[in-house]
DRENPA-210735 format. One record per residue (C-alpha): residue number from 1; residue in one letter; x, y, z. Coordinates in steps of 0.001 Angstrom, whole numbers, always signed. Example, Ala and Ser with C-alpha at 12.3 -4.5 7.8 and 13.67 -1.06 7.14 Angstrom:
2
<atom><resi>1</resi><resn>A</resn><X>+12300</X><Y>-4500</Y><Z>+7800</Z></atom>
<atom><resi>2</resi><resn>S</resn><X>+13670</X><Y>-1060</Y><Z>+7140</Z></atom>
//
This chain:
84
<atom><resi>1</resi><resn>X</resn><X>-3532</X><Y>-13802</Y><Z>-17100</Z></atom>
<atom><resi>2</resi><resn>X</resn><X>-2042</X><Y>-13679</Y><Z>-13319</Z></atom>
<atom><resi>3</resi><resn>X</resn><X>+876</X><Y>-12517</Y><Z>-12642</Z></atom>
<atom><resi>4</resi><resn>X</resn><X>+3378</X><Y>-15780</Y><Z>-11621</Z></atom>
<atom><resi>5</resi><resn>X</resn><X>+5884</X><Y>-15129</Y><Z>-9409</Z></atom>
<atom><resi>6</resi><resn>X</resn><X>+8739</X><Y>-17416</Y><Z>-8802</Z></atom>
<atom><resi>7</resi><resn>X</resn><X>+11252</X><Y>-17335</Y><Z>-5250</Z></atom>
<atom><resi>8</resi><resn>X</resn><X>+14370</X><Y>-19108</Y><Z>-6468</Z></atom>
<atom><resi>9</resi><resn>X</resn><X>+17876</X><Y>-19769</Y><Z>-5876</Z></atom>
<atom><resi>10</resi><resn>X</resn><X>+21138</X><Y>-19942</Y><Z>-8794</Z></atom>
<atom><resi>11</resi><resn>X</resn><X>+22282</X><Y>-23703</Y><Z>-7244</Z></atom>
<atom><resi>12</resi><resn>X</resn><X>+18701</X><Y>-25053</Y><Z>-6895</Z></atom>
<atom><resi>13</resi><resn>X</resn><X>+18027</X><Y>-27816</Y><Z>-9321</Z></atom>
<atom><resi>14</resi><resn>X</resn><X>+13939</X><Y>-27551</Y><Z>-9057</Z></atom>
<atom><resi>15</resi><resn>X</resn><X>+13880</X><Y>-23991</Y><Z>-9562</Z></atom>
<atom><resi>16</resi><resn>X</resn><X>+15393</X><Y>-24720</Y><Z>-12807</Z></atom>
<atom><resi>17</resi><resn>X</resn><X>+12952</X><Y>-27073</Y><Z>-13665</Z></atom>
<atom><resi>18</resi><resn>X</resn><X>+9889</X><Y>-24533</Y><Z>-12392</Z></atom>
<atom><resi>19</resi><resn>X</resn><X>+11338</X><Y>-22046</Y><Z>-14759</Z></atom>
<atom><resi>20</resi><resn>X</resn><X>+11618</X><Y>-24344</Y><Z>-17641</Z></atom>
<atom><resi>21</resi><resn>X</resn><X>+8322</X><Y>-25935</Y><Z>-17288</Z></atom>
<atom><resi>22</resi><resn>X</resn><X>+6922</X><Y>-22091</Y><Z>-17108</Z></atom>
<atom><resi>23</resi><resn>X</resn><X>+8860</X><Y>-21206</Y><Z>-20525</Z></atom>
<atom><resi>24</resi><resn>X</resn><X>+7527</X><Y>-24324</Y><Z>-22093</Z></atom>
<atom><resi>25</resi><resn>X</resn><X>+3962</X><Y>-22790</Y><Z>-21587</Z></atom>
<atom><resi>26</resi><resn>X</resn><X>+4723</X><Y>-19402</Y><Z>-22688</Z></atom>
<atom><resi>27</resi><resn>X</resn><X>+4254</X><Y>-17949</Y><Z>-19483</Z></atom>
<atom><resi>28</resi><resn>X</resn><X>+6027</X><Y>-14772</Y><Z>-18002</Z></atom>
<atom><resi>29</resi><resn>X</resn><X>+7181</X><Y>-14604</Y><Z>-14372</Z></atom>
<atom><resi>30</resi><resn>X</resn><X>+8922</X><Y>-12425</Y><Z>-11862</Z></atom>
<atom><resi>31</resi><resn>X</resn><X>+11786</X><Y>-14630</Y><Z>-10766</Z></atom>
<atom><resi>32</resi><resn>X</resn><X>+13050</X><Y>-12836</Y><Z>-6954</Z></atom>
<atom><resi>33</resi><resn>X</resn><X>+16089</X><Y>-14546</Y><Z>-6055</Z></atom>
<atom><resi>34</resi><resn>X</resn><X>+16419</X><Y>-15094</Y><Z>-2125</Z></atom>
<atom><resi>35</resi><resn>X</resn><X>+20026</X><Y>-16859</Y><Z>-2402</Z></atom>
<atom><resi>36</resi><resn>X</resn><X>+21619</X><Y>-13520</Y><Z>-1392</Z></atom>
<atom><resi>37</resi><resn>X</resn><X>+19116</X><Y>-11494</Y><Z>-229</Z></atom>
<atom><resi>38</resi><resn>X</resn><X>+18275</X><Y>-11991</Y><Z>+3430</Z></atom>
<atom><resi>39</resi><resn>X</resn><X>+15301</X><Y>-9273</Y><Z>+3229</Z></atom>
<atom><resi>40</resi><resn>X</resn><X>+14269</X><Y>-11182</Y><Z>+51</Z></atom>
<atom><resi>41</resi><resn>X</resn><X>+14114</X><Y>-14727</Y><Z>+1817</Z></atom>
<atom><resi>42</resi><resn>X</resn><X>+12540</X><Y>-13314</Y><Z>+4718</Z></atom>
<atom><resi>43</resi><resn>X</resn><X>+9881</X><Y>-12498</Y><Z>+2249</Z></atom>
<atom><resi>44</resi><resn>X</resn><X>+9241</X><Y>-15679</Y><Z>+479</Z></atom>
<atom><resi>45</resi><resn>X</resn><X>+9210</X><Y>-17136</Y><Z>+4195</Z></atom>
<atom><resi>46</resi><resn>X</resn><X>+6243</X><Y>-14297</Y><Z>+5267</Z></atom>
<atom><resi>47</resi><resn>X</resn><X>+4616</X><Y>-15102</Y><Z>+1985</Z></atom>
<atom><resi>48</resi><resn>X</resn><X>+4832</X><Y>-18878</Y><Z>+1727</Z></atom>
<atom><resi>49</resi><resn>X</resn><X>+5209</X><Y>-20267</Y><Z>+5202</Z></atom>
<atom><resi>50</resi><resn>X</resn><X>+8056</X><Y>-22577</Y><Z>+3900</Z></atom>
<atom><resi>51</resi><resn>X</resn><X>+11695</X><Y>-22168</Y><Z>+3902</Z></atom>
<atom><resi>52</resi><resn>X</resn><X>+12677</X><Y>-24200</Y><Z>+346</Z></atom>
<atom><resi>53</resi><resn>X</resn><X>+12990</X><Y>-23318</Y><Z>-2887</Z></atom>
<atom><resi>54</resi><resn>X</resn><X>+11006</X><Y>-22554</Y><Z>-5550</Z></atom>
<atom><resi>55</resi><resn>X</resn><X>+7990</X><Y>-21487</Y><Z>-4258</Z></atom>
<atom><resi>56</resi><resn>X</resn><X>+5562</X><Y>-20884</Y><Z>-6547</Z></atom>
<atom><resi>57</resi><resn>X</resn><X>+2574</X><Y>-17806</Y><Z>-6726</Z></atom>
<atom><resi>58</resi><resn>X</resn><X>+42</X><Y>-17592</Y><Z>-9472</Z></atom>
<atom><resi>59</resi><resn>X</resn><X>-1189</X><Y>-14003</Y><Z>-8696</Z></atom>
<atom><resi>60</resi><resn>X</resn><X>-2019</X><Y>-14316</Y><Z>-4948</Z></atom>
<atom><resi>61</resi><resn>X</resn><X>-1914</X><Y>-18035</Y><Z>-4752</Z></atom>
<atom><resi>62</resi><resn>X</resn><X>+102</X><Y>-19929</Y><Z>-3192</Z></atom>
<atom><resi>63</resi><resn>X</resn><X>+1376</X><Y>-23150</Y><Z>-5668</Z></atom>
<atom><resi>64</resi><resn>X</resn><X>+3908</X><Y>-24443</Y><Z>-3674</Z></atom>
<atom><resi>65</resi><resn>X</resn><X>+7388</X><Y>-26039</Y><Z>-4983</Z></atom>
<atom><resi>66</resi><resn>X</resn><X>+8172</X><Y>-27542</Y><Z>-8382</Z></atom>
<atom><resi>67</resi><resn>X</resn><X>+6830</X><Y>-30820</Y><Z>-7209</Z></atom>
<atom><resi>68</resi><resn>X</resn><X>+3830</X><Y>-29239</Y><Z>-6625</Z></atom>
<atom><resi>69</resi><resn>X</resn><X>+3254</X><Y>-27536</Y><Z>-9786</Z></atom>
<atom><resi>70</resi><resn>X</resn><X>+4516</X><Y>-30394</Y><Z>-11880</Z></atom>
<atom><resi>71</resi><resn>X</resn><X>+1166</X><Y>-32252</Y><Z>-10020</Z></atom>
<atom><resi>72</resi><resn>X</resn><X>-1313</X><Y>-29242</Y><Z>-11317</Z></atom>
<atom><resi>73</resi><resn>X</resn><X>+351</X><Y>-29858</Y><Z>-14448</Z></atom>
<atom><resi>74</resi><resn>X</resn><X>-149</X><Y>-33497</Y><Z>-14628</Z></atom>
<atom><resi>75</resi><resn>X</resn><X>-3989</X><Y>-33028</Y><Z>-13721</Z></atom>
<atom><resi>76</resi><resn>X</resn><X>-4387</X><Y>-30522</Y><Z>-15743</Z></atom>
<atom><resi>77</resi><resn>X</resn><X>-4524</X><Y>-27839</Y><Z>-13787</Z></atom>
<atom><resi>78</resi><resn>X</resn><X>-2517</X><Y>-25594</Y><Z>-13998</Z></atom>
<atom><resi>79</resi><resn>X</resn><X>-3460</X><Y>-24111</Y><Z>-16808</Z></atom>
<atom><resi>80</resi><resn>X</resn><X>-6629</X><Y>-23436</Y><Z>-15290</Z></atom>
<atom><resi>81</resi><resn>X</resn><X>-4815</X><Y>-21336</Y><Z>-12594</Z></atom>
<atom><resi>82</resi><resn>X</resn><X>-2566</X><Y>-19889</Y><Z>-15530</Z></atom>
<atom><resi>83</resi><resn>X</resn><X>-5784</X><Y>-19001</Y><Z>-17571</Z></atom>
<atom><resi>84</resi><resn>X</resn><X>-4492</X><Y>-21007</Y><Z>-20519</Z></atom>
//
């Protein structure tokens, strides 16, 4: 199974949501919280190319946001990605 990796923030309502939806399918993840961590932000930034958060990596994938794993979800998907 990947690895999942998670960028989040302690006031953000869809980061909540990633990690719940991630719990409900068993899967672990490496949460990095960029709320106070300017080196950590500058990171996800590199990484992602987008400034919001969640943002999502299966292994070296890029997902996206919530929104944007909720889709894979809904098609199916992700648990493809997840090897599920």
């Amino acid at each position: 199974m990947p690895k999942v990796t998670i960028y989040t923030t302690q006031v953000c309502p869809y980061c909540l949501r990633a990690r719940n939806l991630l719990k409900r399918k068993g899967i672990a993840f490496e949460e990095i919280p960029v709320d106070h961590d300017p080196a950590q932000m500058a990171a996800m930034v590199e990484r992602s190319n987008r400034h919001t958060v969640p943002q999502i990596f299966v292994g070296d994938h890029h997902v996206g946001g919530y929104d944007d794993m909720a889709l894979l979800d809904s098609c199916g998907e992700l648990d493809e990605l997840l090897g599920l």
